[in-house]
PAKETI-91867 format. One record per residue (C-alpha): x, y, z; residue in three letters. Coordinates in Angstrom, 3 decimals, decimal comma. Each point is the difference from the previous one (the first is absolute). Layout:
(rec (X; Y; Z); "ala")
...
//
This chain:
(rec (63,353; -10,572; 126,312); "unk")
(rec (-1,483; 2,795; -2,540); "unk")
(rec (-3,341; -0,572; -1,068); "unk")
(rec (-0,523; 0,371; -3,967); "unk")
(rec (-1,957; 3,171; -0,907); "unk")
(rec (-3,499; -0,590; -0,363); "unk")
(rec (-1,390; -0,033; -3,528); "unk")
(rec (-3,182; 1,383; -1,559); "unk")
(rec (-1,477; -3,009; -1,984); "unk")
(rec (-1,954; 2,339; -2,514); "unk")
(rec (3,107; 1,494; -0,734); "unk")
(rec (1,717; -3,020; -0,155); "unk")
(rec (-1,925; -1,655; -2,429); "unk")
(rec (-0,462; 3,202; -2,458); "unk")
(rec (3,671; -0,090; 0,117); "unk")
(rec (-0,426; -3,922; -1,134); "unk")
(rec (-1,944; 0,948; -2,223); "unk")
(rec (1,590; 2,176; -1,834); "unk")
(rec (2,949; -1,861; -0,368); "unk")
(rec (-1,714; -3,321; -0,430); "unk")
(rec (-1,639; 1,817; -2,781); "unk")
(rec (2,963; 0,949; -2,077); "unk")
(rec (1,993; -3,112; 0,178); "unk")
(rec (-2,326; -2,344; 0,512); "unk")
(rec (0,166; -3,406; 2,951); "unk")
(rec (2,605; -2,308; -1,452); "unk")
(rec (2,177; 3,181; -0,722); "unk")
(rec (-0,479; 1,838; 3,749); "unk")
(rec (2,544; -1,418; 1,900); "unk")
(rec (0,038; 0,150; 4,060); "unk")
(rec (3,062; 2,364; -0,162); "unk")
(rec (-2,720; 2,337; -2,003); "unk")
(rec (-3,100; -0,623; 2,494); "unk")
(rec (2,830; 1,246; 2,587); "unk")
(rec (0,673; 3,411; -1,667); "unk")
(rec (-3,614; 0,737; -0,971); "unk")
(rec (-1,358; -0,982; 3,106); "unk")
(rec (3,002; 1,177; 2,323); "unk")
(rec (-0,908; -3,244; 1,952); "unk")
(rec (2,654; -2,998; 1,205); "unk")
(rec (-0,777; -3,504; -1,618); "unk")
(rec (-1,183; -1,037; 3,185); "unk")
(rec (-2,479; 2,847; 0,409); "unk")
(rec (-1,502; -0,465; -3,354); "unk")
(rec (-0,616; -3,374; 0,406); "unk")
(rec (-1,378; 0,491; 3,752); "unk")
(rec (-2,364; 2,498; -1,172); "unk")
(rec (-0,785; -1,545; -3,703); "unk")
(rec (0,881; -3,805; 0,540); "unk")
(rec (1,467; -0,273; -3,759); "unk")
(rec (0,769; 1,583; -3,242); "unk")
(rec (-2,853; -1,728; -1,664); "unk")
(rec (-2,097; 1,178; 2,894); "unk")
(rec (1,301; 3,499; -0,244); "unk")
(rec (-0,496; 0,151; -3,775); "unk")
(rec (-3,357; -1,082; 0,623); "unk")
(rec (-1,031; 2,744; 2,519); "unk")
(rec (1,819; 2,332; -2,373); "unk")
(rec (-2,099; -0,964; -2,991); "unk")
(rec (-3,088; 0,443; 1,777); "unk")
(rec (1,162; 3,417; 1,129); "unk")
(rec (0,562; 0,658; -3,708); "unk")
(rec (-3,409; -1,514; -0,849); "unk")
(rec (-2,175; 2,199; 2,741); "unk")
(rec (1,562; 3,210; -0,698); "unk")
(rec (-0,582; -0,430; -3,559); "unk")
(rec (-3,330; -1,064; 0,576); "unk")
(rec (-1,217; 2,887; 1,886); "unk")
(rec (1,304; 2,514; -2,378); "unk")
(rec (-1,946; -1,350; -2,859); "unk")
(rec (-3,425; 0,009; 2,034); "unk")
(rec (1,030; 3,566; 1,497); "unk")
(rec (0,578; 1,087; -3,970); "unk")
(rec (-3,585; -1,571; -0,538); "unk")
(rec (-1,363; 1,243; 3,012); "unk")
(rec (0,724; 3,793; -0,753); "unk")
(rec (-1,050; -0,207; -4,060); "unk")
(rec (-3,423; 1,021; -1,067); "unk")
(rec (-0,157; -3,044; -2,437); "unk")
(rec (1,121; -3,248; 0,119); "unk")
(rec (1,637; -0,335; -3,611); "unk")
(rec (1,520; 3,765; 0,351); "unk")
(rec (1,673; -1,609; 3,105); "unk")
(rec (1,328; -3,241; -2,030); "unk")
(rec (1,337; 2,578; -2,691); "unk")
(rec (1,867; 2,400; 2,600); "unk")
(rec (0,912; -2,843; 1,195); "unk")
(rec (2,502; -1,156; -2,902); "unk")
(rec (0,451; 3,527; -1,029); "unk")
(rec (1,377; 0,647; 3,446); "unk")
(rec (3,018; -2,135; -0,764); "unk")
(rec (1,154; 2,392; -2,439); "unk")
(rec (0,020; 2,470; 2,632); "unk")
(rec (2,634; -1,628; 2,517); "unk")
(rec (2,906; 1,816; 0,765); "unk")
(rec (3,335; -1,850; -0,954); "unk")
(rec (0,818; -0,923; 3,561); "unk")
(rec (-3,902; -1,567; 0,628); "unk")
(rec (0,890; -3,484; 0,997); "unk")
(rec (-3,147; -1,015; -2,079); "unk")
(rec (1,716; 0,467; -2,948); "unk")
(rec (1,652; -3,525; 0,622); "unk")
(rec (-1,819; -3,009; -0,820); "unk")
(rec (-2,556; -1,279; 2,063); "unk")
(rec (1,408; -1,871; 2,631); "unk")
(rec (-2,645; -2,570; -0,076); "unk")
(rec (0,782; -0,841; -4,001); "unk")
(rec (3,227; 0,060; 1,282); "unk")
(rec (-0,269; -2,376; 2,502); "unk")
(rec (-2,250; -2,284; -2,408); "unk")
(rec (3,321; -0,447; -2,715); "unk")
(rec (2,141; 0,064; 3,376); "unk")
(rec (-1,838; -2,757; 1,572); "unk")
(rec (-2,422; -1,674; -1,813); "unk")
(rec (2,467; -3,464; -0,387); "unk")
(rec (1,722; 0,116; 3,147); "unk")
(rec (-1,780; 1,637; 3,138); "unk")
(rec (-3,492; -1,561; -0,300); "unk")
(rec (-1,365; 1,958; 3,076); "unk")
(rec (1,202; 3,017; -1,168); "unk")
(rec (-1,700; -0,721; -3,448); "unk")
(rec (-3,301; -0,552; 1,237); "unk")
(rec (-0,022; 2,936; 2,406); "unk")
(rec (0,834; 1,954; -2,992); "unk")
(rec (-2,627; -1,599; -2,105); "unk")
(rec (-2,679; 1,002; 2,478); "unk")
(rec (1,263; 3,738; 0,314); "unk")
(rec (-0,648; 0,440; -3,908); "unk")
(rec (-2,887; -1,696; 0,352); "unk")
(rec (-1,754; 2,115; 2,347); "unk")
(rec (1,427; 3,119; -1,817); "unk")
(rec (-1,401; -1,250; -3,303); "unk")
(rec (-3,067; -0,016; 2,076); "unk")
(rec (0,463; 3,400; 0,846); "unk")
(rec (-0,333; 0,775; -4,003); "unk")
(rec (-2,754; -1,789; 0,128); "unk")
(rec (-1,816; 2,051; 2,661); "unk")
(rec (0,969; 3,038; -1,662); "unk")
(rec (-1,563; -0,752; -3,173); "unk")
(rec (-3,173; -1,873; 1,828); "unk")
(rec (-0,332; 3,668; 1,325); "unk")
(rec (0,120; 1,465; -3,503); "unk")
(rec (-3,071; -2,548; -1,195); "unk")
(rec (-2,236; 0,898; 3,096); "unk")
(rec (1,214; 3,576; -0,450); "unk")
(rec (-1,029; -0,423; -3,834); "unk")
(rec (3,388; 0,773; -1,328); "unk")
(rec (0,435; -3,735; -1,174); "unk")
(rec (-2,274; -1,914; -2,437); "unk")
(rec (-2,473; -2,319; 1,879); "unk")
(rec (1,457; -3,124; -1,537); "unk")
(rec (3,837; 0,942; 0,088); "unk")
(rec (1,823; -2,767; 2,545); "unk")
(rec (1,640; 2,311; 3,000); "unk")
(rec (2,730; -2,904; 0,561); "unk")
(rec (0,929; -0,698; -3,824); "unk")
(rec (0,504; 3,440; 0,183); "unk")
(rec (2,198; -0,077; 3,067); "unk")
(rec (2,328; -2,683; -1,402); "unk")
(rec (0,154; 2,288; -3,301); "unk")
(rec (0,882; 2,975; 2,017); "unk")
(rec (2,221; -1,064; 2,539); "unk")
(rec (2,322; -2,117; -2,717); "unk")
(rec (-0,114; 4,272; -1,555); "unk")
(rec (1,001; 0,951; 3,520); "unk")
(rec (3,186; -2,676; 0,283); "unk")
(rec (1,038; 0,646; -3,470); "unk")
(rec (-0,200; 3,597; 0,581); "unk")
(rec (2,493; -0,385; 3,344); "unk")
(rec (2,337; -1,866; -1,740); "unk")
(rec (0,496; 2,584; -2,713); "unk")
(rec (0,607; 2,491; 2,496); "unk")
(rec (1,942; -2,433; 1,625); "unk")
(rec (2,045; -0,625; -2,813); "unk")
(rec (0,664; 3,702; -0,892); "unk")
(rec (-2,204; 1,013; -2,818); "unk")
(rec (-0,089; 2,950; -1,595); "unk")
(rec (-2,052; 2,700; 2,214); "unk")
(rec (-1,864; 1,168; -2,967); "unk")
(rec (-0,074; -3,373; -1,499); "unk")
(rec (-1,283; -1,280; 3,750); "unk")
(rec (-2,611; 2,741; 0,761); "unk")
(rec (-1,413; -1,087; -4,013); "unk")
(rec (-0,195; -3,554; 1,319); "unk")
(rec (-1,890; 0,953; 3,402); "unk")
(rec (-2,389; 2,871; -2,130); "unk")
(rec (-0,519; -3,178; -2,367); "unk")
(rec (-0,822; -2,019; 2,684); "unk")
(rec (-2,341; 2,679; 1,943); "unk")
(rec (-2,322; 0,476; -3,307); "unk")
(rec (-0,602; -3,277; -0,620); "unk")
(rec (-1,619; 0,009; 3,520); "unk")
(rec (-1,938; 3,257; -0,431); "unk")
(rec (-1,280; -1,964; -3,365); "unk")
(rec (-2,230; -2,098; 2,122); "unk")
(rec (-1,780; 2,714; 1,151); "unk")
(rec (-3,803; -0,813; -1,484); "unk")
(rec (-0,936; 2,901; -1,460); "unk")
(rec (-2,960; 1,375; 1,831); "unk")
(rec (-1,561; 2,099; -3,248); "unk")
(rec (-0,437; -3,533; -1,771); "unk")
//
């Protein structure tokens, strides 16, 4: 009896999710997971018990690799809040086929999700939650870096910035303008550099 080819599960679940990204949980049927994955039913469920499980695992993928771009982008920047600007202004800068020019994946698992996958939900809840902290480490490093006014809030300033950031995704997403999109991002970009403290005063 022929054994089925082994399978790289890194690969495996980029190629989940990539595709879970696009169409989202309810809409991924097994027949897709097949195709993406080039995996039998019974060897994706062997090796990831479930769809829900699988979406899972995918959606933490999604959430490290996006996490450890942001602190490399902070980690190789000078200043905190010049890193936060290139940051948004670096959206404008994707090339057409950048597969961040979709919407996030985890605000689109939140409207996918939210009423009828409660696990799913709450995994996603936490993922935007630690990213929001992220935003607010960033601009905690600004204040001890004296970038940031002493009594500005670092995580009212996250929430601001990181509804900026999912607005900003969606109007890619949706297929603004480029001119009219790299306005919005620029827009978005100075209004960070405008919390720089001015260091003269």
């Amino acid at each position: 009896m022929p054994r089925s080819a082994p399978y790289d599960r890194g690969t495996a679940l980029d190629a989940a999710v990539a595709l879970f990204w696009e169409k989202g949980f309810h809409a991924t049927s097994l027949k897709d997971l097949e195709g993406a994955l080039s995996m039998k039913p019974g060897s994706i469920y062997a090796a990831f018990s479930s769809k829900e499980n699988l979406y899972l695992l995918a959606l933490e993928r999604y959430f490290e690799k996006s996490r450890a771009r942001f602190r490399d982008q902070m980690a190789r920047a000078s200043s905190p809040l010049d890193a936060m600007a290139d940051h948004f202004r670096g959206y404008a800068r994707m090339a057409p086929d950048d597969a961040s020019r979709q919407a996030c994946m985890l605000t689109k698992t939140m409207v996918d999700t939210r009423m009828t996958d409660p696990a799913i939900a709450s995994a996603t809840q936490d993922y935007m939650a630690a990213m929001q902290n992220e935003f607010a480490a960033t601009f905690t490093a600004a204040q001890n870096a004296g970038e940031l006014a002493k009594g500005a809030n670092p995580q009212r300033l996250a929430r601001r910035f990181q509804a900026n950031v999912t607005a900003l995704r969606l109007a890619v997403h949706h297929g603004m303008p480029a001119d009219d999109f790299a306005q919005l991002a620029e827009d978005m970009a100075s209004e960070i550099e405008a919390l720089r403290v001015d260091a003269t005063s």
